[in-house]
N, C-alpha and C positions, 0 to 999 in steps of 0.2 A: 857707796857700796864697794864690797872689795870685788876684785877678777873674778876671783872664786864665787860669790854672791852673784856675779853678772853673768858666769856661763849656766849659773843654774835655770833662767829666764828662756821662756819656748817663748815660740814668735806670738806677736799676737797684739794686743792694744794695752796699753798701761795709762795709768793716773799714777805722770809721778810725781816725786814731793821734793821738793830741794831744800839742800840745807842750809839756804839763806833764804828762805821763806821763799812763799810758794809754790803754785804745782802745774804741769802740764798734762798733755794730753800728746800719750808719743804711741809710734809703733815701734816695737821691736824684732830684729831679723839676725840675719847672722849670712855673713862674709865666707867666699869662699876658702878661707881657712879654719871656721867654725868660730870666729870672733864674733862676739854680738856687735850689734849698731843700733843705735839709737836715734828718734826721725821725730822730733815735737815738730807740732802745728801751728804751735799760737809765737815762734819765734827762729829768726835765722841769725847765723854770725859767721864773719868771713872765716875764724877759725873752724867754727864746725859746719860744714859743707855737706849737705846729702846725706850720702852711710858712710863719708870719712868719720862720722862723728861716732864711732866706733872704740875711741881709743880711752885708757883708762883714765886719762886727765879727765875728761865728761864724766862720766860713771864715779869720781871720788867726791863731785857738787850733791850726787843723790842722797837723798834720806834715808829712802824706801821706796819702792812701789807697788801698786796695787793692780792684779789684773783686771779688766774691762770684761766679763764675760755674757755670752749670747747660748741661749739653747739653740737647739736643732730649728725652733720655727723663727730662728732671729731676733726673740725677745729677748733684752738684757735680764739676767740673769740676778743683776746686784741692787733690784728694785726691789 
């Protein structure tokens, strides 16, 4: 995904996809400079640490992603 493509992303839960196959399960936020970061669940690396993982080097692996969405009474919304 380009910069551009990544600041358009509101915080929230993503399924993402990566461009060497496979996909995660991240949250997305944003840095008190209004940088996004990105936080997968199912994997850590010394390089990306926490919400240092923030920086465009991550974000240029991505494919796409897709938001995780919940109504008002907490039911997923993409069932």
């Amino acid at each position: 995904m380009t910069s551009e493509e990544v600041q358009t992303l509101k915080h929230g839960l993503y399924l993402v996809h990566w461009k060497n196959g496979g996909r995660s399960l991240a949250a997305v936020g944003s840095k008190y400079d209004g940088s996004r970061w990105i936080c997968c669940t199912n994997w850590t690396s010394a390089e990306y640490q926490g919400t240092d993982s923030h920086s465009q080097k991550i974000w240029n692996s991505v494919l796409k992603v897709g938001v995780i969405a919940i109504d008002e009474k907490g039911n997923f919304k993409n069932d």
